[in-house]
C-alpha angles and dihedrals in degrees: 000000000000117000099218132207123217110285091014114123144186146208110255130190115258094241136102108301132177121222109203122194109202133169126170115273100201091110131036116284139189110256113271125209130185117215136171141216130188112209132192129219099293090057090251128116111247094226140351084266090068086079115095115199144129094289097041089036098175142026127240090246090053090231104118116040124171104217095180145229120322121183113244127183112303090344149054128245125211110187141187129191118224115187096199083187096060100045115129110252090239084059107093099160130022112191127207112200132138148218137230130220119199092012150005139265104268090067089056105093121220093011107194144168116208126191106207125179113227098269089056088260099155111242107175141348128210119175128198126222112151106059113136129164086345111144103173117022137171120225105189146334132234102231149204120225127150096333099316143079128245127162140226138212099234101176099184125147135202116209083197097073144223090330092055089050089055104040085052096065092040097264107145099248100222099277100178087114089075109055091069098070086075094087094060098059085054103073086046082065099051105054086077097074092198089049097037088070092065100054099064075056094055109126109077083061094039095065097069115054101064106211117182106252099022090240095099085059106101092047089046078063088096096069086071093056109251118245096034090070086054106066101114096081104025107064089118112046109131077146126037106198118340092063090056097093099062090039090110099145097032106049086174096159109020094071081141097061109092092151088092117277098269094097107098124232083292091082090053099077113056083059094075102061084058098068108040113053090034088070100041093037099064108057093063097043095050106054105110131159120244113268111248108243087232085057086055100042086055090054095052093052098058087044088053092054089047095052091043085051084238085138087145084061105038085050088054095048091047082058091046087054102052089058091049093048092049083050090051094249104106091125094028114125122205139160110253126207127176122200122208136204112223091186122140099244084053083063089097101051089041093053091042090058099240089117091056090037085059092046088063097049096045096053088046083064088045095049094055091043104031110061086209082076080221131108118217119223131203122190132213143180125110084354137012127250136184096219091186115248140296121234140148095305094048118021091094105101103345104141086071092051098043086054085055092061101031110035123211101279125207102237133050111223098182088181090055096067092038096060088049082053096057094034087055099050105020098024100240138056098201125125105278119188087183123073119244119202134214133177092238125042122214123243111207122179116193128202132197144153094207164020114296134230103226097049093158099041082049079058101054092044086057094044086050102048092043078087094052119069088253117139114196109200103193120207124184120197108196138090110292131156085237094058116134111203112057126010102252119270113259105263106224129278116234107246105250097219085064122079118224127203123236086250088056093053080041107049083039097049078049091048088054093044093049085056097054104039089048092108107023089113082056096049098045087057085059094059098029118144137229095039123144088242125337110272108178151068137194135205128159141198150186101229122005086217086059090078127064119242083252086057105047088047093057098044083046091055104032108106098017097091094048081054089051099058091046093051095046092045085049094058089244090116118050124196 
């Protein structure tokens, strides 16, 4: 890895990097945020949509993508993806700088930019030491020369924040705080009580002079001499205003007064504020972005649950949401699978509901990522079966229904189920050593209470599938010492005054053991070499009803969106 020095720069590889942003987090901080701007060859961006942050978490080329903040040791970790190969050619830079809420840099201890390669492989390290009332700063810059990319520390700050970041590189800054001031000239206008009648009329004059925004119009009315663009209505005036009142068959100026013309020359001039800021207001207030029709299809959906009363549910799919958003996948759509053990140890959890109590949270998490707005599940225990799917019509007490059907079988074939899962999405569950793609990936998340009985074909489905854009959460529900809901519950103390045999200590050191080593085959799948890319995770706990909702979302996703960006940038996901 090269330490670099500010200005310094060096050649990269043209590949997917991350570009993670840390600082030490053992005393209180300002809030730090990444962001991310492709610029083009006049150092501007093209379009606001050329700024990549937590609330426009990825680019249409799909080569920037903002992934978040996750807590390390002693430190938290901001990160952006940037897919040099998939960089549009008018792209020459894309910079990476931050900005800082409640503070400013100088007060973020061991400020740092790392360039790390996909497989975590450290690229480059810029630290940052001189940071002072910075609240918005740029660390380096992706850059174009001679047909390749290198990088440079760049370490320059902006003690205007955020909004003089953006406007530097040519982002609108939000201006709707400026239409309002219009009312106020208008008044101004309206004390003459000659010139107050050609500004309601205002708008053959306002179209000329092109001011900026459009608000300065009604005062610009002058450069078209006043009284001349008037003449419509004026083609009688002997006398301006004071013969207004018995005007009664030539209303010439007061076009605005419909209450009948026996108001005097006072009504006239509320009318002129009316016309004016309506016109100038409007344009900057209604420039919106389409709505994705993933966005849309997500609305429906909620309103959907609302309408049906499934507010349990609608609750459960919003808190889904809030961990995918924080992933950057709050408009990502996968297949999802679960796989259930229908082992007989698994008979407890099944008859105290917590199964059930999964299956609704798991199919919160589908509805949000599947558009069928339906969750497939697949079965194993002595055998394998594919038991349809659960969705809104059927997800109410379906547990109870599915054990109809599947009894609770004596063995647990964890391979069985996987081959029914790849036949299912990729039409084969035969060993592959070449990658297959596919436009959408498959989530499966696979629950057990145990050790499995086919430990090396479970191997070779993993192997296998590590080619396909499949992505195995494991869960395991069952007393470990790596459990990560609840501190194990202190196991019993022999009472002294008894005296145990050496079979009792024995049985009881085995027993311990046993706890421990329940999911080392689990979690041996998690770390398990000479995959394509590494496609699974493992937690593991003692009862699923021990984590919130919040919490089970976040273990579920945690390491799904890392997997994304490797299988993209591998070519297993196609747009």
């Amino acid at each position: 890895m090269t330490s670099m020095r500010k200005g310094s720069n060096l050649p990269v590889p043209g590949t997917a990097l991350r570009a993670v942003v840390s600082w030490r987090t053992d005393a209180p901080t300002p809030d730090v945020d990444v962001s991310a701007l492709l610029l083009d060859g006049a150092g501007k961006v093209r379009s606001d949509a050329d700024f990549v942050f937590y609330n426009q978490p990825s680019h249409a080329s799909g080569a920037v993508r903002y992934e978040g903040k996750r807590p390390q040791p002693g430190e938290m970790a901001d990160t952006v993806l940037v897919d040099l190969a998939q960089v549009e050619p008018s792209v020459e830079r894309v910079v990476v700088g931050a900005s800082a809420d409640g503070g400013s840099f100088g007060q973020v201890p061991g400020l740092r930019l790392r360039v790390l390669a996909m497989d975590g492989t450290p690229v480059a390290e810029f630290d940052i030491g001189d940071a002072t009332s910075e609240t918005a700063y740029l660390f380096g810059e992706f850059y174009r020369r001679d047909g390749a990319w290198k990088f440079r520390a760049v370490g320059q700050g902006y003690a205007t924040g955020l909004a003089g970041l953006a406007t530097d590189f040519g982002i609108s800054v939000d201006t709707d705080d400026t239409p309002p001031p219009p009312p106020t000239p208008a008044p101004a206008a309206a004390t003459p009580p000659t010139a107050a009648a050609p500004a309601p009329q205002t708008p053959p004059g306002f179209g000329p002079p092109p001011p900026g925004y459009g608000t300065p119009a009604a005062p610009p009315f002058m450069p078209p001499t006043p009284a001349p663009p008037f003449t419509p209505t004026p083609a009688a005036p002997p006398t301006p205003a004071p013969p207004f009142m018995p005007a009664g068959t030539t209303p010439a100026a007061p076009p605005y007064t419909p209450p009948t013309a026996t108001p005097p020359a006072p009504p006239f001039m509320p009318t002129a504020p009316a016309p004016a800021p309506p016109v100038a207001a409007p344009p900057a207030a209604q420039a919106s972005a389409p709505m994705s029709l993933k966005k849309q299809k997500l609305i429906t959906l909620e309103k959907q649950l609302s309408d049906r009363g499934e507010l349990g549910l609608l609750d459960l799919t919003k808190r889904a949401a809030v961990s995918l958003e924080k992933r950057g996948l709050s408009e990502h759509t996968a297949r999802v699978a679960l796989c259930l053990d229908i082992s007989g140890s698994m008979g407890g959890l099944y008859r105290a509901g917590k199964v059930q109590g999964l299956v609704e949270r798991v199919l919160a998490l589908g509805l949000r990522f599947d558009d069928n707005a339906e969750v497939d599940v697949f079965l194993f225990g002595t055998n394998g079966h594919s038991a349809g799917g659960v969705g809104l019509d059927s997800y109410r007490g379906w547990t109870d229904r599915m054990l109809q059907q599947w009894r609770l079988e004596g063995g647990t074939d964890y391979a069985a189920a996987m081959r029914l899962i790849r036949e299912e999405y990729f039409g084969t569950s035969a060993l592959r050593y070449g990658p297959v793609a596919d436009r959408q990936p498959v989530y499966v998340m696979f629950v057990t209470d145990g050790h499995t009985t086919s430990e090396q074909q479970t191997r070779d489905q993993v192997m296998a599938s590590s080619y396909e854009p499949l992505f195995w959460q494991f869960m395991g529900i069952g007393r470990s010492a790596k459990s990560v809901d609840a501190p194990m519950v202190a196991q019993q103390q022999p009472d002294p005054q008894v005296k145990q045999s050496r079979f009792g200590r024995r049985l009881r050191a085995m027993a311990a053991n046993w706890s421990d080593g329940t999911f080392r085959f689990l979690e041996e799948l998690d770390d398990l070499p000479g995959r394509y890319t590494d496609n699974a995770n493992f937690f593991c706990v003692q009862d699923p009803a021990n984590l919130t909702d919040d919490q089970l979302f976040d273990l579920m996703t945690a390491e799904y969106a890392q997997w994304l960006q490797r299988a993209r940038g591998l070519g297993l996901i196609t747009p």
